[in-house]
N, C-alpha and C positions, 0 to 999 in steps of 0.2 A: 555513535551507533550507526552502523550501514545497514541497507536494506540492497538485496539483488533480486532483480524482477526478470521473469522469463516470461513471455505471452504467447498464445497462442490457441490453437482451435481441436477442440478433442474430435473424433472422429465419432460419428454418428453408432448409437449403439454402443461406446464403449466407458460410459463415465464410471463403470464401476471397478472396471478392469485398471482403468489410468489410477483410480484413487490407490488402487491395491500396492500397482505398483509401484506410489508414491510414497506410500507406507514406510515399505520394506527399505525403499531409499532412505528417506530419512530415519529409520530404525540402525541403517548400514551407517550414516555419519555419527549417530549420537554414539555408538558402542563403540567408535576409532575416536573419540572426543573431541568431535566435533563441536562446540555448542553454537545451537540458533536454534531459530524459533521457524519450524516453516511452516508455510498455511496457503492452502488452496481457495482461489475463486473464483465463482462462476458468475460471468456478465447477466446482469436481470435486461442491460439495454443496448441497442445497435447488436450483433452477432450473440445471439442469448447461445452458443455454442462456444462463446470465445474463455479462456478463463488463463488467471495470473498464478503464476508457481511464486509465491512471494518467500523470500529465506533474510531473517534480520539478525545482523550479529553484534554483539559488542563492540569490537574492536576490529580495527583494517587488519589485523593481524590473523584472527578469527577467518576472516574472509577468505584474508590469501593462503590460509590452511588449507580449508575446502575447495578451494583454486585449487592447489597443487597436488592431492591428493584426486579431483577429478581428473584430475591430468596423467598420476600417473600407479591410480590403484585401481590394475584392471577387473578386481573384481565387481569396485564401485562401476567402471565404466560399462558392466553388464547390464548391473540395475539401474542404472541410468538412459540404459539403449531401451531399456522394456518400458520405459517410462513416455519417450519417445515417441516410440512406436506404434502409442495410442494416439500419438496427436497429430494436428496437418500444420505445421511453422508458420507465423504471418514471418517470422526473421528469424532468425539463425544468433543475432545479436543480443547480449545479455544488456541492462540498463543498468548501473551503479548509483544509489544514493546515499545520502549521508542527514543522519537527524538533527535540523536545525530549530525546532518546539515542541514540545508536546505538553498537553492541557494538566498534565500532571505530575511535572517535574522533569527532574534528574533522575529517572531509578533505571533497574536493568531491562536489558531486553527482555526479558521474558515476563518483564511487568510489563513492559512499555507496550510490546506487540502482544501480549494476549487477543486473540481475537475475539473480534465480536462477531452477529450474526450478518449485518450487513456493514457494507462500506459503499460513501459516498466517496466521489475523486471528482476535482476541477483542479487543471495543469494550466503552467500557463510560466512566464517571466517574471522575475523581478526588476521592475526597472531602475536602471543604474542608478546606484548611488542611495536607495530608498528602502534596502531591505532592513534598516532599523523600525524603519515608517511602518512597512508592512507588518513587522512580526509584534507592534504594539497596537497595530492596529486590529492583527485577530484574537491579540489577549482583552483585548475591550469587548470585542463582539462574542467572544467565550464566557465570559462575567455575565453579560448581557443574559444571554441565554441559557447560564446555568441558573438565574436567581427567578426563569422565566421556568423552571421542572426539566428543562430538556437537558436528559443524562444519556452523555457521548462523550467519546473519548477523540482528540481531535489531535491531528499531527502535519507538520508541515517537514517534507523533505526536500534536499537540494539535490540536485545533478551532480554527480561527481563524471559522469561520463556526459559525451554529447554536449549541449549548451550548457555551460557552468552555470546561466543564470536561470536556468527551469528549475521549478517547484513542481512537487504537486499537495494540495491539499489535502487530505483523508481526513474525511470523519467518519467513526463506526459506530455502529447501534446496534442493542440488544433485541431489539424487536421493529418489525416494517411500522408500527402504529405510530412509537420514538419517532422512526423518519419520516412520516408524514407530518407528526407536530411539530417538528422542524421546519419542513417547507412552509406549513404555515403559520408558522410565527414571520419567515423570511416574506410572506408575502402580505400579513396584512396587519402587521407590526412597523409602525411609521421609523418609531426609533431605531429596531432591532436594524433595518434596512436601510438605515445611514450610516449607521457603524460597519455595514457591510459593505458599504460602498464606497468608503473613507479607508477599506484592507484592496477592495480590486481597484481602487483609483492609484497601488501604490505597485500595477501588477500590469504585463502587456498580457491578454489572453493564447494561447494555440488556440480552445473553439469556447464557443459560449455553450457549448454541452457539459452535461454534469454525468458521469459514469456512476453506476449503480451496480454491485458485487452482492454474492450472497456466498456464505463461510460457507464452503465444500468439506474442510478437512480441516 
């Protein structure tokens, strides 16, 4: 499963114009069959104007469909430019990822990416040689915290573009209440917070900041 991430900053005044004409965009891929899953979010932290155009497909194949038809169905390219046009670019460059866990198996995209209402993200490295270490290590701190009531869906992706060895983490939840009993289970949960620290001991960080989304679309 791949995921393509676009980010960037709506323009003051217009979140309901961009959602619209996000809509119609993805209304334009799924009727040429397209299939993915795509889902808008808006930063709750650092730039609360900044928000991700998240698009997760099945297959690299899936992907490079939607590649080539952005490329070269100028009717998509129109609703794509209105899409645009609401927003101000932090970059111009798309990010590639690829699904290396998630908390509930092998099923499809559209199991897998169903959103929820908020999303947690902590990015960061795997360090060489250790991403076995890692990915057993946050199926233990998932155990952990499911057998503790905390219902999230948690997913780890890899780089396919940029540093092959960047992740990032994603957890999502159904309600801010979920997320805070999260954070404090993480903070005053001796165990829970060993096992958390036995998955980033096996991780080099980009920041010790945790990004916080809330589902747009």
């Amino acid at each position: 499963m791949y995921r393509r991430i676009f980010s960037g900053v709506i323009d003051q005044g217009k979140t309901q114009s961009f959602l619209a004409a996000m809509r119609e965009a993805r209304d334009h891929q799924q009727d040429r069959g397209i299939r993915a899953r795509t889902s808008i979010w808006g930063a709750m932290t650092g730039q609360t104007n900044g928000v991700l155009i998240i698009s997760d497909f099945n297959t690299m194949n899936d992907l490079e469909r939607f590649t080539e038809m952005a490329a070269q169905d100028s009717n998509f390219a129109v609703v794509r430019r209105a899409v645009r046009s609401e927003m101000v670019f932090e970059a111009s460059d798309v990010s590639i990822h690829r699904l290396s866990y998630h908390s509930e198996g092998l099923i499809s995209s559209e199991d897998a990416t169903a959103p929820r209402r908020y999303m947690r993200v902590l990015a960061g490295d795997v360090q060489p040689g250790r991403h076995h270490q890692f990915v057993m290590a946050i199926s233990e701190a998932l155990e952990y915290q499911k057998a503790h009531g905390i219902d999230a869906t948690t997913s780890v992706w890899s780089s396919v573009t940029g540093p092959t060895a960047g992740i990032s983490l994603v957890a999502e939840f159904d309600s801010f209440s979920e997320l805070e009993r999260f954070d404090e289970l993480s903070q005053k949960d001796s165990e829970f917070g060993k096992l958390r620290r036995a998955a980033r001991a096996t991780m080099v960080f980009l920041t010790s900041e945790v990004d916080l989304y809330r589902n747009l679309l």
